[in-house]
VOKE-717543 format. One record per atom (N, C-alpha, C, O, CB): x negated, y, z; residue in one letter. Coordinates in pm, whole numbers, plus 50000, padded with zeros to 5 digits. Each point is the difference from the previous one (the first is absolute). Glycine has a CB too. Layout:
// VOKE-717543
XYZA
...
// end
This chain:
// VOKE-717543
499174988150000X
500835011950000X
499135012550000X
499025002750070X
502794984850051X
498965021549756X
499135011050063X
499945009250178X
500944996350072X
499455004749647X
499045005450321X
500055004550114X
500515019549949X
499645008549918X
498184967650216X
503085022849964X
500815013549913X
498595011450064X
499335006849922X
504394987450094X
496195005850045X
498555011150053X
498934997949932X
499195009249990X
501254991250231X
499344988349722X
498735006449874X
501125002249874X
499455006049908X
497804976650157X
504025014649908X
500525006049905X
500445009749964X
500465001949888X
499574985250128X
499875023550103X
500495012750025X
498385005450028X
500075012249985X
502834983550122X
496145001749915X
498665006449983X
499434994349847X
498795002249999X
500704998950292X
500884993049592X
499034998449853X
501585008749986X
499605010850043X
498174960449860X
503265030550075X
501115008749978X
499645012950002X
500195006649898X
501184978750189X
498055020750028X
499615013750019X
498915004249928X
499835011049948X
501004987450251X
498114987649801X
498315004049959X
500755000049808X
499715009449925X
497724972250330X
503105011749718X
500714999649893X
500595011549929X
499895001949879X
500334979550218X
500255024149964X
500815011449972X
498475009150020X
499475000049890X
503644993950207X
496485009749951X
499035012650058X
499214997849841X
499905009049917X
499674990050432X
499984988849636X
499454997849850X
500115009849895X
499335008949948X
501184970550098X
501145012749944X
500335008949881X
500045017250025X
499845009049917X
501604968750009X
498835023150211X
500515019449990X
498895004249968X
500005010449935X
501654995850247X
496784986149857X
498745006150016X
500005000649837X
499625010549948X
499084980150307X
501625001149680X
499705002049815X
499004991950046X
499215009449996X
501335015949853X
498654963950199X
498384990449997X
500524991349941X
500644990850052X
497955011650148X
501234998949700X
500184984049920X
498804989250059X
500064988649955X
500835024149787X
498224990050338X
499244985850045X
500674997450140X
499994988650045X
497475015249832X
503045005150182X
500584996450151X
501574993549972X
500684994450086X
497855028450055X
501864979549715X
501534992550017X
499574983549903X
500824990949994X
501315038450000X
496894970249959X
499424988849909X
499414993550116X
500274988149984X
499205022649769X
500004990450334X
499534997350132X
501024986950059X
499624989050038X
499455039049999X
502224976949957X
501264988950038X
500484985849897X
500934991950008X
500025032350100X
498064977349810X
500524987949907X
498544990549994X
498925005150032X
503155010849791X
498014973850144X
499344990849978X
499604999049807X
500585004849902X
500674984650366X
497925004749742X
499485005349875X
500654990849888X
499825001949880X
497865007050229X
503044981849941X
501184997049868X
501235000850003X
500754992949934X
498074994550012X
501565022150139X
501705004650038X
500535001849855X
499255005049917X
500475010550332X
501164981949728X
501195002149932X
501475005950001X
500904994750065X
497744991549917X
501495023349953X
501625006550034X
500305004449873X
499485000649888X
500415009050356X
501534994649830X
501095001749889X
500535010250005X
500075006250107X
500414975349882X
499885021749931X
500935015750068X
500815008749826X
499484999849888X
497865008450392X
503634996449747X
500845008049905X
499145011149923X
500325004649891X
501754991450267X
496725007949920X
499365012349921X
499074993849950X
499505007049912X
500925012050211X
498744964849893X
499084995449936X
500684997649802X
499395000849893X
499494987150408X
502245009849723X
500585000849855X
500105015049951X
499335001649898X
502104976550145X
499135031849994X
500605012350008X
498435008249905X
499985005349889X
502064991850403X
496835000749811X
498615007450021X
498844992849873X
499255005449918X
501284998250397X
499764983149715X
499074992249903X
500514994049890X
499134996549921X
499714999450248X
502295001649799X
500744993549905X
499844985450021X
500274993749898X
499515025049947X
499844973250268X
500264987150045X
500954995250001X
500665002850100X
498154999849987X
501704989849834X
501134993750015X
500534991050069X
501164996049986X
498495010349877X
499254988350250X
500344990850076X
500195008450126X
500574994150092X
498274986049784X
500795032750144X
499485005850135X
498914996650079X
500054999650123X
501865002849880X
497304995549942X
498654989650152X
498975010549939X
499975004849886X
500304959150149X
499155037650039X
498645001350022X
499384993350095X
500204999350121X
500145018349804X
498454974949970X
498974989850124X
498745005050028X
499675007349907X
501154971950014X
498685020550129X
498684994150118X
499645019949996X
500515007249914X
497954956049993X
500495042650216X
500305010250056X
498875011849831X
499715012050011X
500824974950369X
499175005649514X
499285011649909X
501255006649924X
500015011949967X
497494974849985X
503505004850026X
501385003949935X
500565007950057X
500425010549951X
499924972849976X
499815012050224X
500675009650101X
499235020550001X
500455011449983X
499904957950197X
498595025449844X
499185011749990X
500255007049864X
499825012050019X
498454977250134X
501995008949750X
500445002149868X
501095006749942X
500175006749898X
498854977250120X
501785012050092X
501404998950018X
500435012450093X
500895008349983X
499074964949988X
499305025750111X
500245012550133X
499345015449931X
500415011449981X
499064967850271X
499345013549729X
498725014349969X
500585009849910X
499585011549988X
498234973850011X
503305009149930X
500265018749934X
501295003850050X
500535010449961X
498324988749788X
501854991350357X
501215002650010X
499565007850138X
500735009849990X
500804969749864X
497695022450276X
499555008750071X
498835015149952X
499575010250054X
501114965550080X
499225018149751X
498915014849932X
501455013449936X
500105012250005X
497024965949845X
503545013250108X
501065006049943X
501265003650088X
500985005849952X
498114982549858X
500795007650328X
500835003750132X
499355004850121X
500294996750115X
501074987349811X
497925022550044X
499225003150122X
500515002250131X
499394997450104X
499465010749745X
502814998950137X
500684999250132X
500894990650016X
501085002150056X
498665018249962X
499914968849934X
500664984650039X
500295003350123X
499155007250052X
499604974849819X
502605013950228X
499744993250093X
501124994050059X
501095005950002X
497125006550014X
501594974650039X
500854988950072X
500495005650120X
499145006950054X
499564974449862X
502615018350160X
500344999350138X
500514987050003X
500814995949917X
499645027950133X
499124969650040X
500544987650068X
500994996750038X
500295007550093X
498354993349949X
502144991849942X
501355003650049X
500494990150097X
500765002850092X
499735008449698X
498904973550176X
500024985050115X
498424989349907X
499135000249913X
504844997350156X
496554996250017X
498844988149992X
501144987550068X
500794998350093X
496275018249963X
502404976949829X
501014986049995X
499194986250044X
499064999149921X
502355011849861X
498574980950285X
499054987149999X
500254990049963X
501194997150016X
498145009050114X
500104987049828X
500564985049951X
498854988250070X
499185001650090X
501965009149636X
499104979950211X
499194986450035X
498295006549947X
499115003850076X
503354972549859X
497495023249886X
498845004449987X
499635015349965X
498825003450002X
501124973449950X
501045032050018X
500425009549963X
500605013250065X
500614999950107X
499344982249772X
499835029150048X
500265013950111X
500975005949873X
499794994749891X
497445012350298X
503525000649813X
500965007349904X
499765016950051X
500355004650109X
501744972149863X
497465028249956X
499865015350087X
501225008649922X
499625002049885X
497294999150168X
503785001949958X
500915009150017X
499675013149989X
499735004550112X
501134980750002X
499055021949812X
499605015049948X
500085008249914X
499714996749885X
499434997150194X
501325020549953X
500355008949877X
498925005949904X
499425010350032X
502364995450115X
498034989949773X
499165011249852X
500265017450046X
500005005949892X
500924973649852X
499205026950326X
499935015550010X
500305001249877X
499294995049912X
499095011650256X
503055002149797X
500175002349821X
500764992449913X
500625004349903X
497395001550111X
501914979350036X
500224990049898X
500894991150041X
501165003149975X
496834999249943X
501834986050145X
501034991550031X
499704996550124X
499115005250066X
501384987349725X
500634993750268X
499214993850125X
499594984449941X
500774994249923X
500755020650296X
497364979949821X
499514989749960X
499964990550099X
500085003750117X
498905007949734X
500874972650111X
499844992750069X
499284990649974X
500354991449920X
501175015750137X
497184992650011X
498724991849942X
499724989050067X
499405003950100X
499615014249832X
501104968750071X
499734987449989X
498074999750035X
499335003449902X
503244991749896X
496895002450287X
498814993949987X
499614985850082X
499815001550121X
499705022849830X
500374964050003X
499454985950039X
498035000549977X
499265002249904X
503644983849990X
496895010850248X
498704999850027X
499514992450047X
500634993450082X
499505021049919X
498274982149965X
499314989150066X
500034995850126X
500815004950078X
498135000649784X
500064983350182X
499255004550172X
499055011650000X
499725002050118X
500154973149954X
499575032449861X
498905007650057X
501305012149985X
499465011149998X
497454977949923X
504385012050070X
500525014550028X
500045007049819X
500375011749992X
498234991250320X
501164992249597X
499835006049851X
501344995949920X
500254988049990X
496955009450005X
503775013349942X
500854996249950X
499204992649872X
498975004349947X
502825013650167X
499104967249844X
500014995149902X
500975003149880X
499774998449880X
499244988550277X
502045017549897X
501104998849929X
501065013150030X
500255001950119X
499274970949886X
500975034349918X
501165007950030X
500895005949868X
499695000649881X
498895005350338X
502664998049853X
501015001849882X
500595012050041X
500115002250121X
500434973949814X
499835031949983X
500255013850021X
501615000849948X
500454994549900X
496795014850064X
503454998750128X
501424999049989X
500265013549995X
500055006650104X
500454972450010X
499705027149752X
500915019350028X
501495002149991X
500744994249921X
497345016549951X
502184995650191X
501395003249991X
500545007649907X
499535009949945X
500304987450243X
501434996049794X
500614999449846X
500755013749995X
500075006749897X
500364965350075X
500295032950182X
500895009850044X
499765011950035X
499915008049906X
500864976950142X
499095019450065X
499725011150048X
498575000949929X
499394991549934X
502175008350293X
498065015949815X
498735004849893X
499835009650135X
500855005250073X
499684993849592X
497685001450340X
499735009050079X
500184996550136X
499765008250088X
500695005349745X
// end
């Protein structure tokens, strides 16, 4: 099981990531063949499956979408736990509310996550 107190501390260090704009401190949380999915990996890259794999894609993937948002930023909104898995719960500032899926190793490194935006409300 996860332990909700380290899931609510990689949640926060998580979030602080992205507001900081460090693309090595939010690449920091994945393991180096994570895989995800998400609505803007099609939208952004023209993927038709949605995935992006292992963390040079990711970096690829992120690096112009924080050069080109410089005032990105996440508020937190919950943290969800599961067996292997954390769901963080959080608003895009601007944009939507999202709901991100991450499954992680033993050493604490997401392997896996799926990104959920909302279809409804905006902002």
């Amino acid at each position: 099981m996860i332990d909700p107190a380290w899931a609510r501390r990689f949640a926060r260090e998580w979030i602080d990531a992205w507001n900081a704009g460090d693309l090595e401190k939010i690449l920091a949380h994945y393991a180096e063949d994570f895989e995800m999915s998400s609505p803007l990996v099609v939208e952004r890259l023209g993927a038709p499956d949605g995935r992006v794999r292992g963390k040079r894609e990711l970096r690829a993937y992120w690096q112009p979408s924080l050069a080109a948002r410089p005032a990105l930023r996440f508020e937190l909104v919950d943290v969800l736990t599961g067996v292997d898995s954390v769901t963080l719960y959080y608003r895009n500032v601007g944009r939507r509310v999202v709901a991100e899926t991450l499954w992680f190793d033993a050493a604490g490194k997401a392997l896996r996550g799926a990104a959920h935006w909302s279809v409804g409300a905006e902002g």
